[in-house]
DRENDO-1510 file (C-alpha; in Angstrom, 1 decimal, always signed):
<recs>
REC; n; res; u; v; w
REC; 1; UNK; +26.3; -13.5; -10.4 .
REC; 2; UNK; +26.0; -10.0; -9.1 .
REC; 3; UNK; +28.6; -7.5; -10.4 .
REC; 4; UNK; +29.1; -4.1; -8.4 .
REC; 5; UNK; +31.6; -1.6; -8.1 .
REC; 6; UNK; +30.7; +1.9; -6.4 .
REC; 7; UNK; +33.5; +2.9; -8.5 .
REC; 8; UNK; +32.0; +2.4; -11.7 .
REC; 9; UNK; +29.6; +4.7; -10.9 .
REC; 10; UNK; +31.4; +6.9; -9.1 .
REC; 11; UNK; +33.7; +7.7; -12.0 .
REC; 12; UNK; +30.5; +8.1; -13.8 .
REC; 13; UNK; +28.7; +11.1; -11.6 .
REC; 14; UNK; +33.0; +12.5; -12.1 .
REC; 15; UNK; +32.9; +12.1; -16.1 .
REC; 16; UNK; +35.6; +9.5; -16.0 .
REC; 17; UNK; +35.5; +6.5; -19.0 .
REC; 18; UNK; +34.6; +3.6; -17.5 .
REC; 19; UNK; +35.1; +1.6; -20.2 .
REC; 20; UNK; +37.3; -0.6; -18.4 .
REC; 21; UNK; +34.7; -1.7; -15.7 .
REC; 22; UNK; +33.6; -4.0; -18.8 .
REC; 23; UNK; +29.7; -2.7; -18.9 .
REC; 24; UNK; +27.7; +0.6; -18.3 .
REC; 25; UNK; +26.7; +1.2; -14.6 .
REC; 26; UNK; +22.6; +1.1; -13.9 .
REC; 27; UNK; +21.0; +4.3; -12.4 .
REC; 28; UNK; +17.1; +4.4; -10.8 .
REC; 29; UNK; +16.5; +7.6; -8.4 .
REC; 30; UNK; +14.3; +4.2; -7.0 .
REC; 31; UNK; +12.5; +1.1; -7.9 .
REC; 32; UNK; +9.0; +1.0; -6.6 .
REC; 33; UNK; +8.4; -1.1; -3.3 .
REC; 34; UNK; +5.7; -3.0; -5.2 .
REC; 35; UNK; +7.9; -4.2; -8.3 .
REC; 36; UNK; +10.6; -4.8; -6.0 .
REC; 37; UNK; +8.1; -7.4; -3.7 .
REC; 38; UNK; +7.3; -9.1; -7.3 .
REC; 39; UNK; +11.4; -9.7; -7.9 .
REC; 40; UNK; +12.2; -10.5; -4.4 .
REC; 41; UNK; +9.3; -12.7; -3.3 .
REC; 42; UNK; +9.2; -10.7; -0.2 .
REC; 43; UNK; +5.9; -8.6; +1.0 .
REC; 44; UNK; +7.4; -4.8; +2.0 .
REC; 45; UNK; +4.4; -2.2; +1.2 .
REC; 46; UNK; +2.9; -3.6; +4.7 .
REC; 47; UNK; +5.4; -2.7; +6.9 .
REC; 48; UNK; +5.3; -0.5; +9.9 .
REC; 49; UNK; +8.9; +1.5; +9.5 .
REC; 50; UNK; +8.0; +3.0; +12.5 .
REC; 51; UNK; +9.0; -0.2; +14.2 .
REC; 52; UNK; +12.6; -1.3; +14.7 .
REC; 53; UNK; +12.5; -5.1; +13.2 .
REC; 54; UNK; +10.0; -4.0; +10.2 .
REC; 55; UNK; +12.1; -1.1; +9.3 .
REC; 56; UNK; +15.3; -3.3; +9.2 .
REC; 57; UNK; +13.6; -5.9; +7.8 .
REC; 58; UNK; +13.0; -3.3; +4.6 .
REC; 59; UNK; +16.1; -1.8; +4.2 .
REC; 60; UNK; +17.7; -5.6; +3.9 .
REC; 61; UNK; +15.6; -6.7; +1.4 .
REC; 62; UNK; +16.3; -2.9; -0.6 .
REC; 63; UNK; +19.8; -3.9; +0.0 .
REC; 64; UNK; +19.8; -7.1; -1.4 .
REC; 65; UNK; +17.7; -6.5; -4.4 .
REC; 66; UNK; +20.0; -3.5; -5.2 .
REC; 67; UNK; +22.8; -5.7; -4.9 .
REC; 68; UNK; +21.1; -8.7; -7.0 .
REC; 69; UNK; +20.3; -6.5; -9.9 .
REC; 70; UNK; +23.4; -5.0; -10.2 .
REC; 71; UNK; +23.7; -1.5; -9.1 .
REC; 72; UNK; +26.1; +0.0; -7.4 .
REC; 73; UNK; +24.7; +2.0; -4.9 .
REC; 74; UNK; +21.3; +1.8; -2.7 .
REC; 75; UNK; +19.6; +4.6; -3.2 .
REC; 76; UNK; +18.6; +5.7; +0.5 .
REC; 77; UNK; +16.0; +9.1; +1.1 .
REC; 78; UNK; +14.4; +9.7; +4.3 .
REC; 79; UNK; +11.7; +12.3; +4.3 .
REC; 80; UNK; +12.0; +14.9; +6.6 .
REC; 81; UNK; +9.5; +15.9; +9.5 .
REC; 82; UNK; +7.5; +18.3; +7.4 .
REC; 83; UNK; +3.5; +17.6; +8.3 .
REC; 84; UNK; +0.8; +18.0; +5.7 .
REC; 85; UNK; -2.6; +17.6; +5.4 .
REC; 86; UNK; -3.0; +18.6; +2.0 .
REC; 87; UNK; -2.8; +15.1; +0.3 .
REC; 88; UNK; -5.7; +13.3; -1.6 .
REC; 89; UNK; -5.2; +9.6; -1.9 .
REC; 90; UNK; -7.6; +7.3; -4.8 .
REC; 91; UNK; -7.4; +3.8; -6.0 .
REC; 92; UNK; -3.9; +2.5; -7.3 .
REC; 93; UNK; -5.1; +1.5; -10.7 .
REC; 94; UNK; -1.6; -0.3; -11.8 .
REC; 95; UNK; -0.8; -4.1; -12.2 .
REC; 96; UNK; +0.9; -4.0; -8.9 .
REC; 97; UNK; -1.3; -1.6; -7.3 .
REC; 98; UNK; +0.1; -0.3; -4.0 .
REC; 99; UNK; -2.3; -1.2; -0.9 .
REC; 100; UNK; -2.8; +2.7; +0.5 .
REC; 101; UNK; -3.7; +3.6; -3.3 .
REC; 102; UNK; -1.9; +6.7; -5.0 .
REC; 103; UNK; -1.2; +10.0; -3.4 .
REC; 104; UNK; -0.8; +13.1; -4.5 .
REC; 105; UNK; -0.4; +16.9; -3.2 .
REC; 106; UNK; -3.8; +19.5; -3.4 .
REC; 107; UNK; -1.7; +22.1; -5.9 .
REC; 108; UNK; -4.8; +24.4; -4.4 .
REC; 109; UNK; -4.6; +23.8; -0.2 .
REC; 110; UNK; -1.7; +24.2; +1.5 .
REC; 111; UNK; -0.7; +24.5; +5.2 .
REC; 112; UNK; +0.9; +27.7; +5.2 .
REC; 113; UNK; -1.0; +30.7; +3.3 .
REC; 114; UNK; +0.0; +33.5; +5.5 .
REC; 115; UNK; +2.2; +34.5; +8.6 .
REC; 116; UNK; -0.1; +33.3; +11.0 .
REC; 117; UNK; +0.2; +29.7; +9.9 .
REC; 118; UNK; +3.8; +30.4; +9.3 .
REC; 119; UNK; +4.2; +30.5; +13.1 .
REC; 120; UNK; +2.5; +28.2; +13.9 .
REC; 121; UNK; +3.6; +25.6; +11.7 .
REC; 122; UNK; +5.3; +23.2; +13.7 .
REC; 123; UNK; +8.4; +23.4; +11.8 .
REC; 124; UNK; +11.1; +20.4; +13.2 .
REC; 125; UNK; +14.1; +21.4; +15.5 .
REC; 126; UNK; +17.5; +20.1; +14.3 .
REC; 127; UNK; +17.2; +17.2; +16.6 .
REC; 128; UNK; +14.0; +15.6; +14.8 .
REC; 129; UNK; +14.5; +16.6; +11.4 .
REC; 130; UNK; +14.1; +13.1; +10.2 .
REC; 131; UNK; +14.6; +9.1; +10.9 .
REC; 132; UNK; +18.5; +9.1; +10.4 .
REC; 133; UNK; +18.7; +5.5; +12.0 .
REC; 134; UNK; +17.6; +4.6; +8.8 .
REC; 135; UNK; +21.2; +5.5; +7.0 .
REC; 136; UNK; +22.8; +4.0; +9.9 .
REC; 137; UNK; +21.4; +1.1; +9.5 .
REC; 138; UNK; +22.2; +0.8; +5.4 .
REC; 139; UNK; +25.5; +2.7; +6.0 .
REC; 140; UNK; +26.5; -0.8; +8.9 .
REC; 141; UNK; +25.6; -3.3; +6.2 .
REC; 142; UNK; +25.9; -2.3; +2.7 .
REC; 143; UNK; +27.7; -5.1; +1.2 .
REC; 144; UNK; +31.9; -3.6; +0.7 .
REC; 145; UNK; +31.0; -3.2; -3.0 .
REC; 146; UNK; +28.5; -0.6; -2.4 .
REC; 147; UNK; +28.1; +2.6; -1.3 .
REC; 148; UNK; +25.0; +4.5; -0.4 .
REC; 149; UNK; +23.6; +7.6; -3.1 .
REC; 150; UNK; +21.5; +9.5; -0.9 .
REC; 151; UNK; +19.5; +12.4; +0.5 .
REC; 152; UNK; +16.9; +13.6; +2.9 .
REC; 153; UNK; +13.9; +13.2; +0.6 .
REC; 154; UNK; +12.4; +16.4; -1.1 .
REC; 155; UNK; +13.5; +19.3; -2.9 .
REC; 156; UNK; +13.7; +23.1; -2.2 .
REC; 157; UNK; +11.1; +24.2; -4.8 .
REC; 158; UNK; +8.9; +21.0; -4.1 .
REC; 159; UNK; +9.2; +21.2; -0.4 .
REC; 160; UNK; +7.6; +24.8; -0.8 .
REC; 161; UNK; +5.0; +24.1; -3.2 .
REC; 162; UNK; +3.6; +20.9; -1.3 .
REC; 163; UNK; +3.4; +23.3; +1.9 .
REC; 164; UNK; +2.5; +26.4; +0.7 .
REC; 165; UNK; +0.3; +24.5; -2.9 .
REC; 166; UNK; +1.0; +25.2; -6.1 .
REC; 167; UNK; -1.2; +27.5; -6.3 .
REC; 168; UNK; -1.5; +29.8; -3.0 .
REC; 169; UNK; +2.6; +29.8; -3.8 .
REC; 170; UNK; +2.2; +31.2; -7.5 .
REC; 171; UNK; -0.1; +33.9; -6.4 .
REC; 172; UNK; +2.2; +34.5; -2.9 .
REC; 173; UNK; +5.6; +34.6; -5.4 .
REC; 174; UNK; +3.9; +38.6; -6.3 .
REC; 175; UNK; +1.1; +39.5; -3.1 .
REC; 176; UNK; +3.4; +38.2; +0.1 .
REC; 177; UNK; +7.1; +37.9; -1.8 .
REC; 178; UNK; +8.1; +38.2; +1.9 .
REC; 179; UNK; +6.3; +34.6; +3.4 .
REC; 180; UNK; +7.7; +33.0; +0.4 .
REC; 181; UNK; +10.8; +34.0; +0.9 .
REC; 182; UNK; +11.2; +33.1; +4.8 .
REC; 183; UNK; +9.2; +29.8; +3.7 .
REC; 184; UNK; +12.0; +29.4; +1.3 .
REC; 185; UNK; +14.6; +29.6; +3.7 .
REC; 186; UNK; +12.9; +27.6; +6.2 .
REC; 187; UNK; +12.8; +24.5; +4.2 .
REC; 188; UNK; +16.1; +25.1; +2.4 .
REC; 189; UNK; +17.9; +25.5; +5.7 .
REC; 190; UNK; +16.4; +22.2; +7.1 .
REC; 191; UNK; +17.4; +20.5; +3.6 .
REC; 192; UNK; +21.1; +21.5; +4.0 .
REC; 193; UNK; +21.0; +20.6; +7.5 .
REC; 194; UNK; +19.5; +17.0; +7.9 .
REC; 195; UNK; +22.1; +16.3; +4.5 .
REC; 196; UNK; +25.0; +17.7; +6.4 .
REC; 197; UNK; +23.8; +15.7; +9.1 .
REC; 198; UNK; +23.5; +12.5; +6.5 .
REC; 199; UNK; +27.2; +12.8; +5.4 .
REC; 200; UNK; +28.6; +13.2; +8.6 .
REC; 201; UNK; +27.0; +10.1; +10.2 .
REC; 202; UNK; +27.6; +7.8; +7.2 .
REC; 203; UNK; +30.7; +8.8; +6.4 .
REC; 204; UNK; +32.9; +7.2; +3.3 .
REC; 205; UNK; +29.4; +4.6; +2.7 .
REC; 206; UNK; +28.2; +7.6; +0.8 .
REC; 207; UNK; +29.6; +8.3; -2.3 .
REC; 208; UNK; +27.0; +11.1; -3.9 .
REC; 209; UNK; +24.3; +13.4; -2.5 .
REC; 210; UNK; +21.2; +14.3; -4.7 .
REC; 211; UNK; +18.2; +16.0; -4.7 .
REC; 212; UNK; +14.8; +15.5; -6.2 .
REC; 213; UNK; +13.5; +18.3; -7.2 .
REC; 214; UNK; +11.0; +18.3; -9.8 .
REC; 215; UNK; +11.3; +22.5; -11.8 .
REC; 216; UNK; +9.6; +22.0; -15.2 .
REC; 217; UNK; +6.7; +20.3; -16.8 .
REC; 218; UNK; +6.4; +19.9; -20.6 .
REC; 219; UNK; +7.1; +23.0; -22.1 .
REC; 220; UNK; +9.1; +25.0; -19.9 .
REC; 221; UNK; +9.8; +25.5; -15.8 .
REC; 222; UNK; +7.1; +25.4; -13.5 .
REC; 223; UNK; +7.8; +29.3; -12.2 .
REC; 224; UNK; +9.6; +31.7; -14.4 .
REC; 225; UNK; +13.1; +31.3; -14.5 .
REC; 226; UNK; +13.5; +34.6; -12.5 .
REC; 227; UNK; +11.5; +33.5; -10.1 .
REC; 228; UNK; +13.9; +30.1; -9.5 .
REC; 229; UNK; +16.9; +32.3; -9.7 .
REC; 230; UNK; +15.8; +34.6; -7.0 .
REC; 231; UNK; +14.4; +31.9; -3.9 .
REC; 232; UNK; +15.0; +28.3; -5.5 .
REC; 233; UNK; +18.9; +28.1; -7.0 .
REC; 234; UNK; +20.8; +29.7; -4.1 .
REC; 235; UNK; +19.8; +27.3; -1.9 .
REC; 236; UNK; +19.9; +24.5; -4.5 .
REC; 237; UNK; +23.4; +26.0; -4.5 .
REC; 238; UNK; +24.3; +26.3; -0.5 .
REC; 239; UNK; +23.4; +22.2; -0.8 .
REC; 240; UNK; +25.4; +21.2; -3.9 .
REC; 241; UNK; +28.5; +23.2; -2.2 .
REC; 242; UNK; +27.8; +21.0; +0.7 .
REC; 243; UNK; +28.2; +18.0; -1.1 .
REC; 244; UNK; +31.6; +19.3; -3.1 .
REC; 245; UNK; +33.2; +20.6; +0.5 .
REC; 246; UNK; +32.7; +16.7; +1.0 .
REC; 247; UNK; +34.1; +15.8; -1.8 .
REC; 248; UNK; +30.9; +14.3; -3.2 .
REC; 249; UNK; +29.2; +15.0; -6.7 .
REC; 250; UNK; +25.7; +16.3; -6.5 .
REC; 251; UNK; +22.8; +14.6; -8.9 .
REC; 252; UNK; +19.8; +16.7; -9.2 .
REC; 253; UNK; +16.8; +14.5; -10.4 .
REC; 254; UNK; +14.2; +16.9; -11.6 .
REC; 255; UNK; +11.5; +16.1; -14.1 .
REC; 256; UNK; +10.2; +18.5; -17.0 .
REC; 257; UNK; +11.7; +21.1; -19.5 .
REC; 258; UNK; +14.6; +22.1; -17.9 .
REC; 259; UNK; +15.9; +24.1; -21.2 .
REC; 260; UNK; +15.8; +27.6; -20.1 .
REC; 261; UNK; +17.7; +26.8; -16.9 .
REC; 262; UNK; +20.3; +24.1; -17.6 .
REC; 263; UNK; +23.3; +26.9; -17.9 .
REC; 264; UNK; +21.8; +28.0; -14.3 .
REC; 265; UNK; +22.0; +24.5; -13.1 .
REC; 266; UNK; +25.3; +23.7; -14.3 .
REC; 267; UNK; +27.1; +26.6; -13.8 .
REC; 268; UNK; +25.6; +28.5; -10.9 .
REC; 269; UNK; +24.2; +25.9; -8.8 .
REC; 270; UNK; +26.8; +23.6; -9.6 .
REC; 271; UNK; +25.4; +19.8; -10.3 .
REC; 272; UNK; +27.4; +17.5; -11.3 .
REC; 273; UNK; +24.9; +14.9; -13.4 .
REC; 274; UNK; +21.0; +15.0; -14.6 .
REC; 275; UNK; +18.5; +12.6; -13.6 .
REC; 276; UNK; +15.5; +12.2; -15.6 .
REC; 277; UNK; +13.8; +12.8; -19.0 .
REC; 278; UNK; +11.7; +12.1; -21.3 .
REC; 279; UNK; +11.4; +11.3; -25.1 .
REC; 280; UNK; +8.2; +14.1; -25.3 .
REC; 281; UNK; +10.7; +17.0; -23.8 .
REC; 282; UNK; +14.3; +16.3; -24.9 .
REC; 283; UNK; +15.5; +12.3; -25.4 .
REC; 284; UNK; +18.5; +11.1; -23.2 .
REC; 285; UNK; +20.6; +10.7; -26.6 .
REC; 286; UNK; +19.9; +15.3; -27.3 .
REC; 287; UNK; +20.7; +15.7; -23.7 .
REC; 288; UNK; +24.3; +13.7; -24.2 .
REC; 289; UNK; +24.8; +16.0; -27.1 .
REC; 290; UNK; +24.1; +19.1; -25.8 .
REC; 291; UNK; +25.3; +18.8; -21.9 .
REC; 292; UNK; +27.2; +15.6; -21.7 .
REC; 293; UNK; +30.8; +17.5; -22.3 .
REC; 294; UNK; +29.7; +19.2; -18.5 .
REC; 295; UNK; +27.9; +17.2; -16.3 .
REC; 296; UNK; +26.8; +13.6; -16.5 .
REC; 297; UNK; +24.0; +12.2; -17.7 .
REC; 298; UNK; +22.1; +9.4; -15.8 .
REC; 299; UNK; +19.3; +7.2; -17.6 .
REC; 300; UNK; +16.9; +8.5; -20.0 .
REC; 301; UNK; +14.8; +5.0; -20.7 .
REC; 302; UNK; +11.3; +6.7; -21.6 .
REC; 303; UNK; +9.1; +5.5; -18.6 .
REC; 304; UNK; +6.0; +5.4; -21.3 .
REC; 305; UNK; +8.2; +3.3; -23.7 .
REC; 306; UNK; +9.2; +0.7; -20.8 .
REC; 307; UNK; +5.9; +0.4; -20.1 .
REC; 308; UNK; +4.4; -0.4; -23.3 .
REC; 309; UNK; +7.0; -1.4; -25.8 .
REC; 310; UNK; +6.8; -4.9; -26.7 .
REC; 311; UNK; +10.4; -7.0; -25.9 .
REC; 312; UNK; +11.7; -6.5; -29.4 .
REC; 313; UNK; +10.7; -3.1; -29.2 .
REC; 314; UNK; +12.2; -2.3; -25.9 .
REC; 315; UNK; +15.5; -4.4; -26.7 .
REC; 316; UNK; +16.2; -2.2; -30.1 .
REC; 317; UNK; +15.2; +1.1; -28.4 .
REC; 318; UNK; +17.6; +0.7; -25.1 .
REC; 319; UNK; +20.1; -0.6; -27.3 .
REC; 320; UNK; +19.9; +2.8; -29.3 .
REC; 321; UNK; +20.2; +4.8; -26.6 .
REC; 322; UNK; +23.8; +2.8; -25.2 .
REC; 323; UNK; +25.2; +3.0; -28.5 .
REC; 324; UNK; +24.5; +6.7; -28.4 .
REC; 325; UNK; +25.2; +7.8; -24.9 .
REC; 326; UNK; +27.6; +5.4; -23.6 .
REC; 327; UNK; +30.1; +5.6; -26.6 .
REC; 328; UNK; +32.1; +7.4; -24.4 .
REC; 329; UNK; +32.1; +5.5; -21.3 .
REC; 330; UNK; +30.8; +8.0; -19.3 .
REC; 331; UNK; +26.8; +7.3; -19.1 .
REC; 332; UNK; +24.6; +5.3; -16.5 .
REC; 333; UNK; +22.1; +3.1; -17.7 .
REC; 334; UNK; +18.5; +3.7; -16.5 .
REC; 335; UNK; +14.5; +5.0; -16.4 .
REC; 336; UNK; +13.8; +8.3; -17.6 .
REC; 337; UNK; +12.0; +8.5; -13.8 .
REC; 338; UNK; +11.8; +6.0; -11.7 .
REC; 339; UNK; +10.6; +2.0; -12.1 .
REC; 340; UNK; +7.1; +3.0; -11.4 .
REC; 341; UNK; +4.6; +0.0; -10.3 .
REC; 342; UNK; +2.6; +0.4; -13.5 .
REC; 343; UNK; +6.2; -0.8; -15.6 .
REC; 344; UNK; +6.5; -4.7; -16.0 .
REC; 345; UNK; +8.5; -6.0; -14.4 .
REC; 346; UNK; +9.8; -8.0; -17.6 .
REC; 347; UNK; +10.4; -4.7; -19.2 .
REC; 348; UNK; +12.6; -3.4; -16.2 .
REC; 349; UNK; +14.7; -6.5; -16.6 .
REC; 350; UNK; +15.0; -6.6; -20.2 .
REC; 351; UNK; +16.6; -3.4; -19.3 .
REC; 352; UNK; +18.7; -3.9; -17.5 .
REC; 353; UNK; +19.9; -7.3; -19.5 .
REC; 354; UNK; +20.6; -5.1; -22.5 .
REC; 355; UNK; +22.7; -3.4; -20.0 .
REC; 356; UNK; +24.7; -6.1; -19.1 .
REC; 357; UNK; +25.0; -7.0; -22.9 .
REC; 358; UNK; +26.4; -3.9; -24.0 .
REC; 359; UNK; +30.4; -3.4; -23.4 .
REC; 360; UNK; +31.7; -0.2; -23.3 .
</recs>
């Protein structure tokens, strides 16, 4: 029997005990299309979303498997209408291997290495920033229980590197501080844009805004700190404020060591909850410890562990985690990532069964 309540994790995201609500809410920033086909018996991954019926015939089976496991939301991000050619693609090697095969950004091409191709870029006018019929059509029939957590897809700091690459942008950041900059601005004023846009044609279905915005790797931030204060935070900031004159809390899902810019985060830029992390950097049970009196904290299941841990295994290690982030009430069950399509898909539901299990 389903069992959702956009409250529960709505009083999450505002540190509220929901201890009441009789179990911990479930958090994914998403499920993978492919281990969502295995649990709902319905092919998705070959879908043409440019057309009207395939596209809605998607976001109803999203919507029902969202609603069938539990959560409390559907996660919906649309990605706006930035082009690239800088992507290499090679086989999918997981269990349920998805049919176009992996992607991934060139860190050493981009489309925009100087002013030239900055102009010439064909950046999108407010009008075609993204698909926003999309939300509409989640926001018209999400289920009254729900409410949509959502974003235009992309962060500011990966928005510029997968333009720009990772490393024309590093070497840019000191020889053309000027292109970064107005790069910067380009794609941070389309982010807050196609968002506003977002929460004023869904209305009250939305109940948070986030951003993905991956800023560290394993030992520290991906740029210096300075470097994220200067460009990356203020407009990180300008969105978050967005959210809050809305009177929506802002999750920031960002993978890698965060350390030397959580005070940054929380108190400049504002977020209101963390989404991902990993056992390698900091486990989810440190980050309670050390942030969870200021911002909530969302998930923390080590993806490698979900994937690999035997049942027993799994069962004892998610229980761990509950019993020492959800003591309080105020904690959100879920992957350190995202339910990849390399996780089994037993694993994802022993999950979330231990999730069920556990009373606040």
């Amino acid at each position: 029997m389903a069992d959702n309540d956009y409250r529960r994790i709505l009083n999450v995201l505002l540190r509220r005990d929901v201890s009441s609500s009789g179990r911990v809410p479930f958090y994914e920033h998403f499920v993978d299309v492919e281990i969502i086909e295995a649990i709902m018996g319905a092919k998705l991954s070959n879908l043409d979303l440019s057309k009207k019926e395939e596209k809605e015939k998607y976001w109803e089976t999203l919507i029902d498997f969202y609603y069938e496991m539990g959560y409390d939301y559907v996660p919906v991000e649309i990605a706006p209408n930035f082009p690239r050619t800088n992507i290499k693609v090679s086989a999918d090697t997981a269990a349920l291997a998805h049919v176009s095969g992996r992607a991934w950004v060139d860190e050493n091409h981009g489309m925009i290495s100087n002013w030239e191709d900055f102009e010439k870029y064909p950046w999108p006018n407010e009008d075609d920033l993204l698909d926003y019929s999309q939300f509409e059509f989640v926001a018209k029939h999400l289920p009254p229980e729900m409410k949509i957590i959502g974003n235009v897809a992309g962060g500011v700091l990966e928005w510029c590197s997968w333009l720009m690459g990772f490393v024309p942008l590093s070497f840019a950041i000191y020889d053309q501080p000027e292109l970064v900059e107005a790069v910067v601005d380009k794609v941070g004023e389309t982010l807050y844009i196609a968002d506003k846009n977002i929460i004023e044609l869904v209305g009250d279905k939305i109940c948070a805004l986030r951003m993905g915005d991956d800023m560290g790797f394993k030992t520290g931030t991906l740029l210096p700190p300075e470097v994220l204060r200067k460009y990356i935070f203020p407009w990180q900031k300008k969105i978050v404020d967005l959210a809050h004159e809305h009177h929506l809390p802002f999750i920031l899902h960002s993978c890698g060591n965060l350390e030397a810019i959580m005070d940054d985060l929380i108190n400049y830029v504002g977020i209101d909850a963390k989404h991902s992390f990993e056992d390698v950097i900091m486990p989810v049970s440190e980050a309670k410890k050390k942030y969870g009196d200021r911002i909530a904290i969302l998930g923390g299941v080590d993806v490698n562990k979900l994937a690999t841990y035997s049942e027993e295994e799994l069962r004892k290690y998610v229980r761990g985690i509950l019993e020492e982030c959800a003591v309080d009430g105020i904690y959100a069950l879920g992957s350190g990532n995202t339910v990849a399509n390399y996780i089994p898909v037993k694993n994802y539901l022993i999950m979330l069964d231990e999730g069920r299990r556990f009373k606040c």
